[in-house]
C-alpha positions as CSV (number, residue, x, y, z in Angstrom):
1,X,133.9,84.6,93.2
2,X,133.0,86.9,96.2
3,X,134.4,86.7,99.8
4,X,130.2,87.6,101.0
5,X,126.9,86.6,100.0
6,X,126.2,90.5,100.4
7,X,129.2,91.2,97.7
8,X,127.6,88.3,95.4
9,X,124.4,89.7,95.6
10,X,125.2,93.7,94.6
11,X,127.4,91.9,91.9
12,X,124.1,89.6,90.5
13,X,122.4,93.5,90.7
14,X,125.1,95.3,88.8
15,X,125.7,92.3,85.9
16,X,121.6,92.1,85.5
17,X,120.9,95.8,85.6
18,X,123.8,95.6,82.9
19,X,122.0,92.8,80.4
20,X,124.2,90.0,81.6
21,X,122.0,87.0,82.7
22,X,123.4,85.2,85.8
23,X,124.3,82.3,85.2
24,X,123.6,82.1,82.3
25,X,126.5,84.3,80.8
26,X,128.4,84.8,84.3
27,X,128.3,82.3,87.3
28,X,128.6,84.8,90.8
29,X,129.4,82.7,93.9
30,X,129.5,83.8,97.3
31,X,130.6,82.4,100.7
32,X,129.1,83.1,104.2
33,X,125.9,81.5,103.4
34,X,123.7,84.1,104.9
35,X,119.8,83.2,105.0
36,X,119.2,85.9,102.8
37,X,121.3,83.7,100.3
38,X,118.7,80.4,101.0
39,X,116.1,79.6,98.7
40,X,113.0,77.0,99.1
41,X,115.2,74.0,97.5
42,X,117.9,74.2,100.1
43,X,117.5,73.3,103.5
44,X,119.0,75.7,106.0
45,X,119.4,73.5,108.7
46,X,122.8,74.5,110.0
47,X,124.1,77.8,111.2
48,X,125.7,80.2,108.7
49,X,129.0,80.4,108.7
50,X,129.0,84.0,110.1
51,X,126.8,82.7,113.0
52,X,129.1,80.0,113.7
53,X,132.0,82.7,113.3
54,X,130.4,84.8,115.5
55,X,129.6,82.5,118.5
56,X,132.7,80.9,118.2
57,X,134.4,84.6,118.6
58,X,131.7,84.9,121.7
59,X,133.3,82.3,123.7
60,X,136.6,83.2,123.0
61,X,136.1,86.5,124.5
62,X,134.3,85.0,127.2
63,X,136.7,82.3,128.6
64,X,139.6,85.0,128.9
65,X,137.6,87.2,131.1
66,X,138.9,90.4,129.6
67,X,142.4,90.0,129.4
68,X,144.3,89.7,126.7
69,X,145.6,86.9,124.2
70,X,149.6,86.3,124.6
71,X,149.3,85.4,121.3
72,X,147.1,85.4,118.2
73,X,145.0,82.6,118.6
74,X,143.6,80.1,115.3
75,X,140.7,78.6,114.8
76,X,139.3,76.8,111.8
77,X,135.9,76.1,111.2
78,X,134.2,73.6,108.9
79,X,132.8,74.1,105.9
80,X,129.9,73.0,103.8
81,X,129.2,73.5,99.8
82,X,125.5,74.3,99.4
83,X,124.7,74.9,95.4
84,X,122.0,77.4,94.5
85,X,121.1,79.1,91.5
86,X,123.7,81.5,90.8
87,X,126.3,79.2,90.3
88,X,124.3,77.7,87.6
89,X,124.4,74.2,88.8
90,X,121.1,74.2,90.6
């Protein structure tokens, strides 16, 4: 399980340069759901989460016209599982 697609992909290099077969022998899964991460079977019809993250952060910043939070402020975003390949379920 990695926290990034990014990580999940250097991972996918290191265990096939190494003679594992993913996912066959070793399921890698990542998270953020960057496009890089899409493939032709799965429609990428949504933001990524990092490009929610990020807008969401946006206008954050932007309604407090530079001054500073009182307090740490939470937010929690929706999530969606989208199976590829490397999880081998796809």
């Amino acid at each position: 399980v990695c926290g990034t697609d990014q990580t999940a992909f250097g991972v996918i290099r290191l265990l096939v340069d190494s003679g594992i077969r993913v996912p066959e022998d070793v399921i890698v899964t990542g998270f953020d759901g960057i496009l890089a991460g899409a493939d032709d079977s799965t429609p990428n019809d949504h933001p990524s989460a990092m490009e929610e993250l990020g807008r969401r952060a946006v206008r954050m910043l932007l309604s407090r016209n530079g001054k500073p939070w009182e307090k740490p402020e939470k937010l929690i975003l929706p999530v969606r599982l989208i199976v590829r390949g490397s999880c081998g379920c796809g």
